[in-house]
N, CA, C and O atoms as a DFTB+ gen file, in Angstrom:
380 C
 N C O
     1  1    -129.043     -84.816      10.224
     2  2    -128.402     -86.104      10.105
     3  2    -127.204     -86.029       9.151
     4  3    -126.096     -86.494       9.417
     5  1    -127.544     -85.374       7.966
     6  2    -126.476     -85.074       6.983
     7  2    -125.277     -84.414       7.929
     8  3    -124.192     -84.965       8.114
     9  1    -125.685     -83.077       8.518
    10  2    -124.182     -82.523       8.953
    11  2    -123.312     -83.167       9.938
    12  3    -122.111     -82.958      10.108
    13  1    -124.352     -84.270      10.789
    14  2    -123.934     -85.027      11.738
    15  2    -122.826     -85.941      11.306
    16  3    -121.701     -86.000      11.803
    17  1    -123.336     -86.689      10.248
    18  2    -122.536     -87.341       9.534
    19  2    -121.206     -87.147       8.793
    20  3    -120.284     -87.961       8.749
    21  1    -121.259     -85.870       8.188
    22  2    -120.235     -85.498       7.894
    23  2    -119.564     -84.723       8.623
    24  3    -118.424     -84.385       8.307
    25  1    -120.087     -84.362       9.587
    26  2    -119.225     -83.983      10.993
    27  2    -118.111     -84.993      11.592
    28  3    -116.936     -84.651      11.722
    29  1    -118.658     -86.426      11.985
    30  2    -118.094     -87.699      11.972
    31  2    -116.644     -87.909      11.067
    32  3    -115.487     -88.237      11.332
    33  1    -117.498     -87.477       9.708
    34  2    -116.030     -88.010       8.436
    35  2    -114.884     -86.826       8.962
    36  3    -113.671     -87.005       8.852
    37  1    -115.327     -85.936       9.386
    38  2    -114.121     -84.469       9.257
    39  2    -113.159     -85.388      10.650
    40  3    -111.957     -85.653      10.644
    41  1    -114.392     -85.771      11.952
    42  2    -113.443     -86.162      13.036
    43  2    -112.914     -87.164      13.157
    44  3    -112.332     -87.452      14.203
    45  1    -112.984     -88.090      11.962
    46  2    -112.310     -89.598      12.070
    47  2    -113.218     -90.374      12.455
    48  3    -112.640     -91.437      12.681
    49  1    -114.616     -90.527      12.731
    50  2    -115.363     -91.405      13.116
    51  2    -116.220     -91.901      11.957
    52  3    -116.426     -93.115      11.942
    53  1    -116.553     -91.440      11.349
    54  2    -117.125     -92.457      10.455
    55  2    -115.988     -91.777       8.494
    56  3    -115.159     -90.897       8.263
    57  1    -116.566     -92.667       7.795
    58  2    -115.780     -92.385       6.501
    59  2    -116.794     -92.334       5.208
    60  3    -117.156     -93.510       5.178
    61  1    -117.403     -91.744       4.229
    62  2    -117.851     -91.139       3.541
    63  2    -118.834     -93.052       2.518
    64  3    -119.942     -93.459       2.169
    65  1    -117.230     -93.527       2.534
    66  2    -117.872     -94.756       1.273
    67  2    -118.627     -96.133       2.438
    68  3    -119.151     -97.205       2.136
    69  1    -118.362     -95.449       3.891
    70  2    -119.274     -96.855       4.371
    71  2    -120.445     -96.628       5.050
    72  3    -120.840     -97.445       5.881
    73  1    -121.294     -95.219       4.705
    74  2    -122.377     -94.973       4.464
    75  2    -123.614     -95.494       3.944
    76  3    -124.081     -95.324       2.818
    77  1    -124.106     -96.181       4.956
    78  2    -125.542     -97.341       4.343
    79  2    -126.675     -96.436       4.693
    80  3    -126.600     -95.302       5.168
    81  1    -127.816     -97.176       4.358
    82  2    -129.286     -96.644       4.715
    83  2    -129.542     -96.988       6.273
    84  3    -130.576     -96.523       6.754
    85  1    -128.710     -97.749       7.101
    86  2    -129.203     -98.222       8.196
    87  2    -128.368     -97.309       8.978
    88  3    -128.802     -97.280      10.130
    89  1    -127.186     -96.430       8.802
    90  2    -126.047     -95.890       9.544
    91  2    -127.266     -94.538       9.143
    92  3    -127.946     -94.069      10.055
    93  1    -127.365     -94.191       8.164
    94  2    -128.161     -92.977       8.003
    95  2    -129.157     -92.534       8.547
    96  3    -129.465     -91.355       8.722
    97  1    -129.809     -93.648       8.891
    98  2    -131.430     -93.896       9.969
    99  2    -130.663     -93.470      11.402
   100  3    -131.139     -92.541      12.054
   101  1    -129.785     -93.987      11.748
   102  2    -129.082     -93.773      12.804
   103  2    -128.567     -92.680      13.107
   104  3    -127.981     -92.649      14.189
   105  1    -128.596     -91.731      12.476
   106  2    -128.062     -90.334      12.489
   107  2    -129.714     -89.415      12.956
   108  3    -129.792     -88.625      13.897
   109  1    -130.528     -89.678      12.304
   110  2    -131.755     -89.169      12.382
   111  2    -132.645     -88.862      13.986
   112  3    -132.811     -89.820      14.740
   113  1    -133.026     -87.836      14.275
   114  2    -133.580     -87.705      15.584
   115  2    -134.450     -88.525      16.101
   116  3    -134.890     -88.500      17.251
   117  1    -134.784     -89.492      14.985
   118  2    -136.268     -90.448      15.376
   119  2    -135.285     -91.966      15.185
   120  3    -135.868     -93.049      15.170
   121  1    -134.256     -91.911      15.092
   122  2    -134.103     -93.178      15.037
   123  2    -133.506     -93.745      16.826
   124  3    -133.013     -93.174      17.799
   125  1    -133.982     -95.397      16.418
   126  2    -134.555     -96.368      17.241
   127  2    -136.086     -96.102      17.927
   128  3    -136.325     -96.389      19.100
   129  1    -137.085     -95.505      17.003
   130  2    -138.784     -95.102      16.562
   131  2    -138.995     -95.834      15.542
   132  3    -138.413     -95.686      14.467
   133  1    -139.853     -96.698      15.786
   134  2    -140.670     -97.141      14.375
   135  2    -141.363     -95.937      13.488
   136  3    -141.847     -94.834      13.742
   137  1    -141.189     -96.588      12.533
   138  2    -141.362     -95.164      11.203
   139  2    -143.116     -95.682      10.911
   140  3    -143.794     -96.708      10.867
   141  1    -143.238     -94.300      10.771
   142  2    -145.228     -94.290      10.997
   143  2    -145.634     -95.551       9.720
   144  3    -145.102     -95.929       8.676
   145  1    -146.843     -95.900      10.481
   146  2    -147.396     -97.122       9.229
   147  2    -148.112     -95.869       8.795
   148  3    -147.764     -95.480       7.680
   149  1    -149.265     -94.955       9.559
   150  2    -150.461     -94.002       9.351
   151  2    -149.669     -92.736       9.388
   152  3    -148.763     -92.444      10.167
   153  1    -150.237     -91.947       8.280
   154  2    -149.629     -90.478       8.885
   155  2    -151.529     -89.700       8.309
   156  3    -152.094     -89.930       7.240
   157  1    -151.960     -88.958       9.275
   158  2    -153.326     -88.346       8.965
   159  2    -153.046     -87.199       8.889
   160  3    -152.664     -86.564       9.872
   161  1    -153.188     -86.638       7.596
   162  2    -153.203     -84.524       7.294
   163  2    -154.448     -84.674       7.393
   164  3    -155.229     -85.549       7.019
   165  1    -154.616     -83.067       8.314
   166  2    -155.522     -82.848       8.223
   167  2    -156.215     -81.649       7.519
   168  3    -155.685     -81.835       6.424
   169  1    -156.988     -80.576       7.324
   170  2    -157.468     -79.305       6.914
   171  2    -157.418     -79.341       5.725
   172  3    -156.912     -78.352       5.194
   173  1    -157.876     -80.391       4.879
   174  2    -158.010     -79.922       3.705
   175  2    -156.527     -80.184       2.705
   176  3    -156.641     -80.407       1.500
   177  1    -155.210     -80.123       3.363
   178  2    -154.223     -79.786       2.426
   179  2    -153.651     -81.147       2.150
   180  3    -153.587     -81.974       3.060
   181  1    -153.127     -81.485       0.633
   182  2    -152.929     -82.433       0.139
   183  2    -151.387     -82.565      -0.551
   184  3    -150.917     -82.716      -1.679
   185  1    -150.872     -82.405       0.912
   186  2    -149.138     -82.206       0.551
   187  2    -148.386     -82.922       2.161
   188  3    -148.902     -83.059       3.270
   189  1    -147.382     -83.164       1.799
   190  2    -146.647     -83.594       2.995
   191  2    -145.841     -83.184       3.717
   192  3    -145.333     -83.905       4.575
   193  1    -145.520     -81.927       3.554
   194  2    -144.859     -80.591       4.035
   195  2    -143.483     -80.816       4.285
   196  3    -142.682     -80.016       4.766
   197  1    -143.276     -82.031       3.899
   198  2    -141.341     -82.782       4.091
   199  2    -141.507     -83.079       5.650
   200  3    -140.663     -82.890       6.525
   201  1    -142.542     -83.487       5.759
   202  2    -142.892     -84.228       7.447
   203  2    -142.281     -85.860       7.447
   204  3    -142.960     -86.565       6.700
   205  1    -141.441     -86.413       7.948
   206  2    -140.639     -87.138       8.532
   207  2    -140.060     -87.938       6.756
   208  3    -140.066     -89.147       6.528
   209  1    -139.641     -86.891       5.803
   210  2    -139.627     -87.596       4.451
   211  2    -138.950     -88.947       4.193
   212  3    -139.311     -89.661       3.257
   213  1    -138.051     -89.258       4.959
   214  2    -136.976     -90.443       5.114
   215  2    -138.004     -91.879       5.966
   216  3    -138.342     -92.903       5.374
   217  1    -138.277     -91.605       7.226
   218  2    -139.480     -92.282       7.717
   219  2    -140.950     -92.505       7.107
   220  3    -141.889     -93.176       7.534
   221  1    -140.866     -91.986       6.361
   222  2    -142.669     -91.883       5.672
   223  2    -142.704     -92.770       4.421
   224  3    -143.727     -93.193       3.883
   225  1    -141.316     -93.012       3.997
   226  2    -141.346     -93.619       2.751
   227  2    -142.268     -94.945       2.255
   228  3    -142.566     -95.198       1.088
   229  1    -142.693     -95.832       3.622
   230  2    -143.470     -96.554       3.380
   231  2    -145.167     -96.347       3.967
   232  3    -146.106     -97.142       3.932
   233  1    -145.107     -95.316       4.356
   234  2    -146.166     -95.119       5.156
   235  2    -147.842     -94.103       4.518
   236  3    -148.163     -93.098       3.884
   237  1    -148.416     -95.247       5.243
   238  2    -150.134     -94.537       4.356
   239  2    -150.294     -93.182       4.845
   240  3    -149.996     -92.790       5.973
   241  1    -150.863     -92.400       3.759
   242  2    -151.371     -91.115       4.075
   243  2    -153.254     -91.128       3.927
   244  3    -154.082     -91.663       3.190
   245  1    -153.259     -90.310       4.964
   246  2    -154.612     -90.067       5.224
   247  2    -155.314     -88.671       5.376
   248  3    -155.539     -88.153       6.470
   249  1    -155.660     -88.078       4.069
   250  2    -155.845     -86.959       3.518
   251  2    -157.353     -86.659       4.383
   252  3    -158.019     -87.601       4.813
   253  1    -157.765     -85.237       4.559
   254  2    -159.050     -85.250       5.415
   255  2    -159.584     -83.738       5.325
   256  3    -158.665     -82.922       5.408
   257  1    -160.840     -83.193       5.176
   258  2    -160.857     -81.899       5.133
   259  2    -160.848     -81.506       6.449
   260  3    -160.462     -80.366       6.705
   261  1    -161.272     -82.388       7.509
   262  2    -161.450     -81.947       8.618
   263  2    -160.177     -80.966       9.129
   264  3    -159.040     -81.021       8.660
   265  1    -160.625     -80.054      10.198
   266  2    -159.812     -79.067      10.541
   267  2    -158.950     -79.861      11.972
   268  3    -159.672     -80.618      12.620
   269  1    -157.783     -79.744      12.361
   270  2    -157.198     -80.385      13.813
   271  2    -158.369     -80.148      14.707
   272  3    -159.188     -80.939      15.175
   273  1    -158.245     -78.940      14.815
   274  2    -159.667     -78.782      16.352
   275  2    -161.404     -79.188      15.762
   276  3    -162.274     -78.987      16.609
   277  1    -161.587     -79.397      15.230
   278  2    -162.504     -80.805      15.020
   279  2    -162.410     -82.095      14.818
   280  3    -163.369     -82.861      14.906
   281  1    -160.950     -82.518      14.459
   282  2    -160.846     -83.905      14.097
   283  2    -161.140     -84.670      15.738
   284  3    -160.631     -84.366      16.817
   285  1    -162.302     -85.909      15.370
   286  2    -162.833     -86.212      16.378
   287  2    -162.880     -87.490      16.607
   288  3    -162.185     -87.940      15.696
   289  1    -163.222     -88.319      17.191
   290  2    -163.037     -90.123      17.379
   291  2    -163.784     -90.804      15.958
   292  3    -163.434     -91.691      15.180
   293  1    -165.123     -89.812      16.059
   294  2    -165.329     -90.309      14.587
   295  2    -164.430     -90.760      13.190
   296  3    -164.200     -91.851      12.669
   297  1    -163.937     -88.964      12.767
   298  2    -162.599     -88.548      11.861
   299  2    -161.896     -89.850      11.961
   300  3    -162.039     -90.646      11.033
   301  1    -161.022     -90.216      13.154
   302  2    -160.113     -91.331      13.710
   303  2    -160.032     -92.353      13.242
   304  3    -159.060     -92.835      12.662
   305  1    -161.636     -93.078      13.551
   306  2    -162.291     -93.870      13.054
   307  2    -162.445     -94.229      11.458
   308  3    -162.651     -95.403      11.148
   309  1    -162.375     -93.526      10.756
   310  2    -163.064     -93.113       9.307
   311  2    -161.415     -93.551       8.639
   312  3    -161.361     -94.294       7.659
   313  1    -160.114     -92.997       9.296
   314  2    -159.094     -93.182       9.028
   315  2    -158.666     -94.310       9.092
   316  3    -158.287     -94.847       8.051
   317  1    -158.596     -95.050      10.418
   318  2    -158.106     -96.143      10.009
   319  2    -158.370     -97.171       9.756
   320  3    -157.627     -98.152       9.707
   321  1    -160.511     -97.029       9.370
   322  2    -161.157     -97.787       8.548
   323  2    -160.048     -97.901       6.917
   324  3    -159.579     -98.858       6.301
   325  1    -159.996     -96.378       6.716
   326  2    -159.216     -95.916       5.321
   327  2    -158.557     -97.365       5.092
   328  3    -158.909     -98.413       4.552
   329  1    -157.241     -96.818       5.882
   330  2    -156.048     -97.247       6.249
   331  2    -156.339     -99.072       6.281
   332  3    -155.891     -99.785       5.383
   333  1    -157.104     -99.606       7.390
   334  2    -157.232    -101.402       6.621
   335  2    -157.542    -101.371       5.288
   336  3    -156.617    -101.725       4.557
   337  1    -158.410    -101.102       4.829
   338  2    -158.636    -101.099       3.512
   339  2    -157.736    -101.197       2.165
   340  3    -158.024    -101.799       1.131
   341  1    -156.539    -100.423       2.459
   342  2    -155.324    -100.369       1.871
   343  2    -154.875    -101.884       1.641
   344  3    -154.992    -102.738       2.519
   345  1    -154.374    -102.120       0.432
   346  2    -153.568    -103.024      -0.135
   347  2    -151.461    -102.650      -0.033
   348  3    -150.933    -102.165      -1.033
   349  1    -150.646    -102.939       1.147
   350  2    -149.699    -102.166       1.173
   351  2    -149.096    -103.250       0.538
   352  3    -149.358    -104.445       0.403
   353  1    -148.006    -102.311       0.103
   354  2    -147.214    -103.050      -1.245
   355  2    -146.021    -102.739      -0.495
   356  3    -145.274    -103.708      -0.359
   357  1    -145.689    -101.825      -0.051
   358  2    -143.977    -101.335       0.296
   359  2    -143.369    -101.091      -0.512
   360  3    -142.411    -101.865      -0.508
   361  1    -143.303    -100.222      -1.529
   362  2    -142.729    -100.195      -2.789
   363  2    -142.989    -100.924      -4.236
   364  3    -142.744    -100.621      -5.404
   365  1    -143.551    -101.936      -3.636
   366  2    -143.790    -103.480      -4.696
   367  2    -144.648    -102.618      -5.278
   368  3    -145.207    -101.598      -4.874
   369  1    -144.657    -103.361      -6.566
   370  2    -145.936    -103.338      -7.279
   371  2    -147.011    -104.628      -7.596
   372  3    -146.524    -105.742      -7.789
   373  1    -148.645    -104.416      -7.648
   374  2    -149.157    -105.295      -7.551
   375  2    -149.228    -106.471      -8.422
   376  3    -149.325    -106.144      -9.605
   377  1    -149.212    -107.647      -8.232
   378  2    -149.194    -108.178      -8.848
   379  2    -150.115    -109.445      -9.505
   380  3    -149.721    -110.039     -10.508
């Protein structure tokens, strides 16, 4: 998205200072995709591997030891029990 963009400024199509967060989304391979509410890791690992980092910013994570080739309707289940449970703030803090 970055080189895209400044690909743009080099060809006259876009210009450096009218660069918003919504033109930037627009550069991105997922944009016009709603950005995940749920994102579920699975195997144990408790990192986000820079998986959709711009899209994820508001979005619940759902940590799990389960392995992919076992995660099962149960697992599923268990998640987005998780996931209601959540109090989402969107950045906010509670108040």
């Amino acid at each position: 998205a970055a080189r895209q963009f400044a690909q743009d400024c080099v060809d006259g199509k876009a210009r450096p200072e009218d660069l918003t967060e919504a033109m930037f989304g627009g550069y991105l391979y997922t944009a016009g995709i709603p950005d995940p509410e749920l994102i579920i890791r699975p195997s144990g690992e408790i990192r986000t591997s820079n998986f959709l980092p711009w899209q994820s910013a508001y979005s619940e994570y759902y940590f799990t030891d389960v392995l992919w080739p076992d995660f099962d309707e149960a697992e599923l289940d268990r998640a987005i029990a998780a996931y209601q449970a959540r109090d989402r703030r969107f950045g906010g803090v509670k108040k």
